[in-house]
C-alpha positions in Angstrom: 106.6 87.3 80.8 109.3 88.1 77.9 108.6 91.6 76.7 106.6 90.9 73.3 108.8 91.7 70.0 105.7 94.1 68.3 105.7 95.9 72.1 106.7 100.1 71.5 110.2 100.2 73.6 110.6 103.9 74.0 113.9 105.3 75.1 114.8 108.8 75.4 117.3 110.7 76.9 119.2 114.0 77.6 122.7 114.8 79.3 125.8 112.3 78.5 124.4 109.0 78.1 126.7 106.4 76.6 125.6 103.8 74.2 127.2 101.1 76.7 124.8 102.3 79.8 121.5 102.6 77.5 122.2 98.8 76.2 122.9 97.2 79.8 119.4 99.1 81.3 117.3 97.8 78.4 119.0 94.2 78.8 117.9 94.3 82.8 114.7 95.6 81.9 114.0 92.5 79.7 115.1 90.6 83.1 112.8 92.4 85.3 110.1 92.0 82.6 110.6 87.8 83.3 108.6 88.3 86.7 105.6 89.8 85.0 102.6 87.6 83.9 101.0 90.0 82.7 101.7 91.0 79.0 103.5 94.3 78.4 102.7 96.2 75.5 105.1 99.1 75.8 108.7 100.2 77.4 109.4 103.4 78.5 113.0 104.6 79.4 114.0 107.6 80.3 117.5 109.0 81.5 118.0 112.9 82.4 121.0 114.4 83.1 120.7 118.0 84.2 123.3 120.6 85.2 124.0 119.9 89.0 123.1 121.9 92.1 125.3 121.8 95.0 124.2 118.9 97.4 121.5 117.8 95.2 121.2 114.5 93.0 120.7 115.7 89.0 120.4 112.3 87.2 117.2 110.7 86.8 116.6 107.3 85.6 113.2 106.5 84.7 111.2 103.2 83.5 107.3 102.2 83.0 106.0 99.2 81.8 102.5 99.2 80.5 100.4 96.2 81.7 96.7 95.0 81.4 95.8 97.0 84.7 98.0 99.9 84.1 101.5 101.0 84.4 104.3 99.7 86.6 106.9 102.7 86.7 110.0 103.3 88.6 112.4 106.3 89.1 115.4 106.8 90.9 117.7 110.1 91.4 121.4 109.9 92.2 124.8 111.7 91.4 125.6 109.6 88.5 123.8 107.9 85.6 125.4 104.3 86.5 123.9 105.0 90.1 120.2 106.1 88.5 119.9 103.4 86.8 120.9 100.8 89.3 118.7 101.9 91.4 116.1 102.1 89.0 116.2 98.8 88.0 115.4 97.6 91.7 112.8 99.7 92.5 111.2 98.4 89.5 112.0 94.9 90.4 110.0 95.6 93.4 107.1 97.4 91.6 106.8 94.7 89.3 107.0 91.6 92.1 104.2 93.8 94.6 101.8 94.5 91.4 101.8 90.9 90.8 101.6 90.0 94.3 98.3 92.3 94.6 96.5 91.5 91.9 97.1 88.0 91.6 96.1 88.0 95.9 99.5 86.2 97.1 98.7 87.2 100.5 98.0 91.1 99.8 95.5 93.7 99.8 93.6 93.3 95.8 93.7 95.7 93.8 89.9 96.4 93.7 90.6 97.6 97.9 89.0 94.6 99.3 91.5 92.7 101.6 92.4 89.5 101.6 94.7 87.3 104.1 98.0 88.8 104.9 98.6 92.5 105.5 100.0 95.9 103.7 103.5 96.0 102.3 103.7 98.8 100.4 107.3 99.8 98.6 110.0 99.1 100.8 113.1 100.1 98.7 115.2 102.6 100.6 114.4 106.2 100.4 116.9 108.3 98.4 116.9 112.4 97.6 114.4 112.8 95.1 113.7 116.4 95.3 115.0 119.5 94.1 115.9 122.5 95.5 114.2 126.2 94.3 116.4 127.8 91.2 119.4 130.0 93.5 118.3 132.8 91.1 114.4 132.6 92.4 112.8 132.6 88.8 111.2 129.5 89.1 107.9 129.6 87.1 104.6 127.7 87.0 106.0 125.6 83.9 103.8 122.6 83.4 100.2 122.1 84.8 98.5 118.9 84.7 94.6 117.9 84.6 93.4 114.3 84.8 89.9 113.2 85.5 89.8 109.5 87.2 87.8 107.1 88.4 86.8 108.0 92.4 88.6 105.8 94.3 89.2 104.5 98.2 91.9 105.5 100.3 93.5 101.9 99.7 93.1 102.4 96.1 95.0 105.6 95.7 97.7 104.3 98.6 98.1 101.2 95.4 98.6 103.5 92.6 101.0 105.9 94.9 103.0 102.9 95.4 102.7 101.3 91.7 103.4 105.1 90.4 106.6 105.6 92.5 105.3 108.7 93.4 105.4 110.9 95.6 101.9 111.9 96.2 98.7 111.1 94.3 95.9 113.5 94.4 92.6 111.2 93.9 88.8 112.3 94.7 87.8 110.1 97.9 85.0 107.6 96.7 82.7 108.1 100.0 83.3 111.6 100.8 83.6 112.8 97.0 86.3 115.2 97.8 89.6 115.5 96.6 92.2 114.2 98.6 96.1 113.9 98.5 97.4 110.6 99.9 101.6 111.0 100.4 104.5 109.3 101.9 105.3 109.5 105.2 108.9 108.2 105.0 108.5 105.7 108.4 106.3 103.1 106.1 103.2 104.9 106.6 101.1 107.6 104.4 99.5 110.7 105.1 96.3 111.4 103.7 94.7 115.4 103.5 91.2 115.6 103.1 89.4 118.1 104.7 88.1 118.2 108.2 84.7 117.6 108.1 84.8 114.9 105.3 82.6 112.0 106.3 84.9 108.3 105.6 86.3 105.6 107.2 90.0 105.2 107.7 89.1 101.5 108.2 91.9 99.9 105.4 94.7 98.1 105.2 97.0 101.2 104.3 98.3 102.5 107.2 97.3 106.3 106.8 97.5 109.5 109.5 95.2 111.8 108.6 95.3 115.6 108.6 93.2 118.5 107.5 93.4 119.8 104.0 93.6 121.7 101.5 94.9 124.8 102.6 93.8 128.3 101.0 96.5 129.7 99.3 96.5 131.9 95.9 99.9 130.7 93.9 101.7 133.2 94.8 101.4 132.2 98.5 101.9 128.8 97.7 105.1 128.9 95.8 106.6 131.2 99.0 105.7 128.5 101.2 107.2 125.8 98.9 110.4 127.8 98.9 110.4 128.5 102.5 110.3 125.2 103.8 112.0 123.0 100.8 109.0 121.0 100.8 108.5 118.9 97.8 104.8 120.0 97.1 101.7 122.1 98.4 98.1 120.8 98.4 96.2 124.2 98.3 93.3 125.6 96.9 92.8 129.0 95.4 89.4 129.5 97.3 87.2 128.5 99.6 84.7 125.7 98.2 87.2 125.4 95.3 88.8 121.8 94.4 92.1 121.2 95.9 95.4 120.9 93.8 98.8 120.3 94.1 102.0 123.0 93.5 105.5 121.2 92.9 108.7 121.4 92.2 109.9 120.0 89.2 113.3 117.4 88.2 114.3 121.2 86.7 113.7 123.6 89.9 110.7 125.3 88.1 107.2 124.6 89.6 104.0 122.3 88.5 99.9 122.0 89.1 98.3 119.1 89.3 94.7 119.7 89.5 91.7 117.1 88.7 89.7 117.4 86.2 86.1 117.5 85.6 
């Protein structure tokens, strides 16, 4: 469906972006638009260029439609801002063909986590560096922390939104076992889910998930070591015993973020 003319088309971005790329990425985003039937009420862009570390991709390319049953986002990182985009632009191709797909039940899991005929395809665009190294310096700070509150949901339901997100993990509180959870990528088409051990659910879904024990308990402090130590991209960690798990990350910029879930 044609992007509506009173929809809000957002663009914003920072670095050396020319007029010429901005104006081809909103013309493909109108293409990519054409597969969905569902009516989009607002366009986000978004195309950061940061100062470059060695080895590591510093241009993001970012894009979210907004759609009846929520957003349909895509990001990519790469070395230039023609290469961000262009990927961009087919992983959001892909996002906007499996959301259809899924909630319109042509031969996928619906949305509401009851299966239907066919099995789970989840994103299968290639994976690509997405994640930043620590700041050489070490004064990476706690720079952004996040609290959202939604709806409990299945382990199928918060494999969807991971996948319709392009994220890279989605902390969610487990519908039958009320804890929070952390569902991930496992880079070999599968997902990792980390719930603690003695959490009572069935891993009977379509996703296909490995489970592991979790949160750990770690203060910050600890948790940003271990982050740094191991170039992981996040942490799921609690500050307690008994206390909610939440996620420490590192950010596009090198500095560190919380996700926690709210009450």
């Amino acid at each position: 469906m044609p992007i509506a003319e009173d929809a809000s088309f957002q663009v914003s971005t920072k670095g050396q972006v020319s007029r010429q790329v901005l104006e081809r990425a909103e013309e493909r985003l109108h293409r990519v638009a054409d597969h969905c039937r569902e009516p989009i009420t607002k366009v986000d862009l978004r195309i950061t260029e940061e100062k470059p570390l060695r080895g590591e991709p510093r241009v993001r390319a970012e894009a979210t439609f907004e759609v009846t049953h929520g957003p349909v986002r895509a990001r990519e990182h790469a070395t230039t801002v023609e290469e961000a985009v262009d990927g961009m632009i087919e992983r959001l191709r892909r996002r906007v063909d499996q959301h259809e797909s899924r909630l319109h039940r042509i031969g996928k899991q619906r949305h509401d986590g009851v299966a239907t005929e066919g099995s789970w395809h989840h994103g299968d665009v290639a994976a690509t560096p997405r994640h930043p190294v620590p700041v050489p310096d070490g004064s990476a700070t706690v720079i952004r922390r996040k609290s959202f509150a939604p709806a409990p949901m299945s382990v199928d339901e918060a494999a969807f939104d991971l996948d319709i997100l392009d994220h890279d993990f989605y902390l969610f509180q487990e519908i039958s076992s009320d804890e929070t959870a952390l569902i991930s990528r496992a880079g070999d088409g599968r997902f990792n889910l980390q719930i603690p051990a003695d959490a009572e659910l069935s891993l009977d879904q379509e996703a296909p998930v490995d489970r592991s024990d979790g949160p750990v308990v770690l203060d910050i402090a600890s948790a940003q070591r271990l982050l740094d130590e191991n170039l992981d991209p996040f942490v799921f960690h609690r500050t307690e015993a008994g206390r909610p798990g939440q996620v420490l990350y590192r950010r596009f910029d090198g500095g560190y973020g919380v996700i926690e879930l709210g009450s």
